[in-house]
NUDOVO-992422 format. One line per field, with one value per residue: residue number from 0; residue in one letter; x, y, z of N, C-alpha, C in turn. Coordinates in nm, 4 decimals, always signed. Layout:
// residues N
num: NUM, ...
residu: A, ...
n_X: X, ...
n_Y: Y, ...
n_Z: Z, ...
ca_X: X, ...
ca_Y: Y, ...
ca_Z: Z, ...
c_X: X, ...
c_Y: Y, ...
c_Z: Z, ...
***
This chain:
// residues 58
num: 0, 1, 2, 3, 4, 5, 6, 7, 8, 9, 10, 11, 12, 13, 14, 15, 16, 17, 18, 19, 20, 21, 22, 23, 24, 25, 26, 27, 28, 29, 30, 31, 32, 33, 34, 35, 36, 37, 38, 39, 40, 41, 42, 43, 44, 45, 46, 47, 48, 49, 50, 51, 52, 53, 54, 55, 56, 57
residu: X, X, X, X, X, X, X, X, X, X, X, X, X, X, X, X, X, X, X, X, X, X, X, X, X, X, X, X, X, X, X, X, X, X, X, X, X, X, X, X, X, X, X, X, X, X, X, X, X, X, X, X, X, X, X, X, X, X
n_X: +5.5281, +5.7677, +5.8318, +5.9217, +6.1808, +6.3821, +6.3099, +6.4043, +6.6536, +6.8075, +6.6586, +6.8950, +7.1394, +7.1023, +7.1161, +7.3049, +7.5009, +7.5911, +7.6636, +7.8695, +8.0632, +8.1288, +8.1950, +8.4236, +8.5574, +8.6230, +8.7311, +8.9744, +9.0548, +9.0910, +9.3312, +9.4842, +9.5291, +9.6915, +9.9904, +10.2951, +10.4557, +10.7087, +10.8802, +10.8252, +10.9018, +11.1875, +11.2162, +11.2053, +11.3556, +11.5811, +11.5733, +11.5643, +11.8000, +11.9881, +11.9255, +11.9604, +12.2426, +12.3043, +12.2111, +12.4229, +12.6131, +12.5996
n_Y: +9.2421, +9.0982, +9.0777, +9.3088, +9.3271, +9.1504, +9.3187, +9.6137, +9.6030, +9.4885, +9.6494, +9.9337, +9.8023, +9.7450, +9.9951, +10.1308, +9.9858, +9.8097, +9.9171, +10.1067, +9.9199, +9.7717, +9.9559, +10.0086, +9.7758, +9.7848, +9.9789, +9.9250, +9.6733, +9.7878, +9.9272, +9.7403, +9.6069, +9.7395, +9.7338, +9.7235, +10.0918, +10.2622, +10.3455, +10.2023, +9.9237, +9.9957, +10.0094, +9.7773, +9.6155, +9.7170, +9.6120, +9.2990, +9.2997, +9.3824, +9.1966, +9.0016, +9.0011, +8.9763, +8.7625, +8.6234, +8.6824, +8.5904
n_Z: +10.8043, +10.8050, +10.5587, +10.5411, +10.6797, +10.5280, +10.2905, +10.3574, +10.4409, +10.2003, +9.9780, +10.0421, +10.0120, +9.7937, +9.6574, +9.7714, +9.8956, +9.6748, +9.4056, +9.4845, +9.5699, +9.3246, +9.1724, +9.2816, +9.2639, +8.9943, +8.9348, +9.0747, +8.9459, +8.6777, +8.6902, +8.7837, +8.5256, +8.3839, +8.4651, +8.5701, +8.6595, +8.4950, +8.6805, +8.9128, +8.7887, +8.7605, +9.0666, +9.1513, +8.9995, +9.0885, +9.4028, +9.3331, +9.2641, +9.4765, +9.6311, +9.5794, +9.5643, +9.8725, +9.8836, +9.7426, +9.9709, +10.1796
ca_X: +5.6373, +5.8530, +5.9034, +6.0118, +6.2832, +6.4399, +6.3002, +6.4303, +6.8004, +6.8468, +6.6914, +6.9582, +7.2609, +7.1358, +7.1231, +7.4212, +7.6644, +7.6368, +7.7125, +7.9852, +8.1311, +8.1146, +8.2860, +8.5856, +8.6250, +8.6113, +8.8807, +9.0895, +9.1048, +9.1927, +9.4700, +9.6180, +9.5889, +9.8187, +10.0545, +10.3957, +10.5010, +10.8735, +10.9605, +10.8050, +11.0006, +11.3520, +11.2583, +11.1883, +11.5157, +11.6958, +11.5295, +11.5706, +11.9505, +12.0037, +11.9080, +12.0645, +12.3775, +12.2399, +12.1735, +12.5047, +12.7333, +12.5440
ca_Y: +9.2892, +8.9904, +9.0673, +9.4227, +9.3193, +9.1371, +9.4471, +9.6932, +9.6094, +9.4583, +9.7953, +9.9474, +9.7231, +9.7220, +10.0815, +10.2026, +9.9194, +9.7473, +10.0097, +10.1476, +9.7953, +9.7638, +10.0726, +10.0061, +9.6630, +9.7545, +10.0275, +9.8207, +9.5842, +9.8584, +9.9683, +9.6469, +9.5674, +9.8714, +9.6400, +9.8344, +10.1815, +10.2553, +10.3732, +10.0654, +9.8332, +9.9853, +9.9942, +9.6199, +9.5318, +9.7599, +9.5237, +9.2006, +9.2983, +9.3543, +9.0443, +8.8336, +9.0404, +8.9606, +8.6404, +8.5832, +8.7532, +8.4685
ca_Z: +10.8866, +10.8318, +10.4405, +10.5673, +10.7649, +10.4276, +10.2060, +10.4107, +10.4287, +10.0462, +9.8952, +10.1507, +9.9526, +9.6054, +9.6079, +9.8038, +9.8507, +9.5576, +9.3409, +9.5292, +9.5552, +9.1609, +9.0946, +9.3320, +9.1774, +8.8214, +8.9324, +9.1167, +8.7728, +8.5697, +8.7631, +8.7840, +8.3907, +8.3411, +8.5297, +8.6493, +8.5982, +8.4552, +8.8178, +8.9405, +8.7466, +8.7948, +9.1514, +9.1188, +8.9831, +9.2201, +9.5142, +9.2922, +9.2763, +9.6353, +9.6963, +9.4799, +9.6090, +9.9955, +9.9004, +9.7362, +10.0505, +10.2885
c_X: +5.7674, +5.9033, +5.9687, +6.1755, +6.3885, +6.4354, +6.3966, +6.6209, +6.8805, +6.8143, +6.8393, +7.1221, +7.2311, +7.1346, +7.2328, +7.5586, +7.6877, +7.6876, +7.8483, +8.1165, +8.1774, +8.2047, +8.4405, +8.6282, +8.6398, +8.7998, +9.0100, +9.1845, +9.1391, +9.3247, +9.5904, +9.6475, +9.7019, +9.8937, +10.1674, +10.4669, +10.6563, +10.9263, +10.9321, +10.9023, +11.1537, +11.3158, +11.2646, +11.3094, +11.6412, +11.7165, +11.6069, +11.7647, +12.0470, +12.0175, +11.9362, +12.1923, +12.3936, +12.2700, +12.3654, +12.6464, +12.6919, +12.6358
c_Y: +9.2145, +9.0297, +9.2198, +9.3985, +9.2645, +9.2637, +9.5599, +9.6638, +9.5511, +9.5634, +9.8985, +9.9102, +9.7271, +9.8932, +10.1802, +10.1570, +9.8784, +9.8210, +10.0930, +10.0391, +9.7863, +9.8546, +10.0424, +9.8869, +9.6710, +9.8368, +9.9919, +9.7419, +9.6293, +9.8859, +9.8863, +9.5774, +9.6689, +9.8235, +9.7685, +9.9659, +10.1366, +10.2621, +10.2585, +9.9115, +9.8595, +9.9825, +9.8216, +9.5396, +9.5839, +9.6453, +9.3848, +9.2239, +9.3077, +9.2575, +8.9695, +8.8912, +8.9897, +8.8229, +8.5721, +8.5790, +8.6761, +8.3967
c_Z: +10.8552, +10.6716, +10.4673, +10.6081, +10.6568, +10.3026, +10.2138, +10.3673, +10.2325, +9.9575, +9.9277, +10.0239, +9.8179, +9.5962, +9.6396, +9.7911, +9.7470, +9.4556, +9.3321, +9.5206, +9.4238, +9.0972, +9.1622, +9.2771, +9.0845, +8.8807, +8.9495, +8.9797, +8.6990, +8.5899, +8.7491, +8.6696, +8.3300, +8.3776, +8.5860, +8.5605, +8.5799, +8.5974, +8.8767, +8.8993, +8.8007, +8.9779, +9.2158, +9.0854, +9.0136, +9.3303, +9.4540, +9.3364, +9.3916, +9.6754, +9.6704, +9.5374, +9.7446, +10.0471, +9.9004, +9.8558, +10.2000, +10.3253
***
């Protein structure tokens, strides 16, 4: 009974979460080696420039 109660929930995780887990982390990592789109960037050094303007009008 007692090795059920560990059986039971670790088949449970190696066959649903873990898998699922695995795939959203790989994706995640791909995503973010592509690093920033073009629109990404200029909106990046729109912000950056703001703020140095922001900063400077302090």
């Amino acid at each position: 009974m007692s090795s059920f109660l560990i059986a039971g929930p670790l088949i449970v995780f190696l066959i649903f979460v873990a898998p699922l887990w695995l795939f959203l982390h790989y994706r995640s990592k791909r995503k973010s080696e592509n690093g920033l789109s073009e629109q990404d960037f200029q909106k990046l050094q729109t912000l950056s420039q703001r703020a140095e303007k922001n900063a400077g009008s302090s």
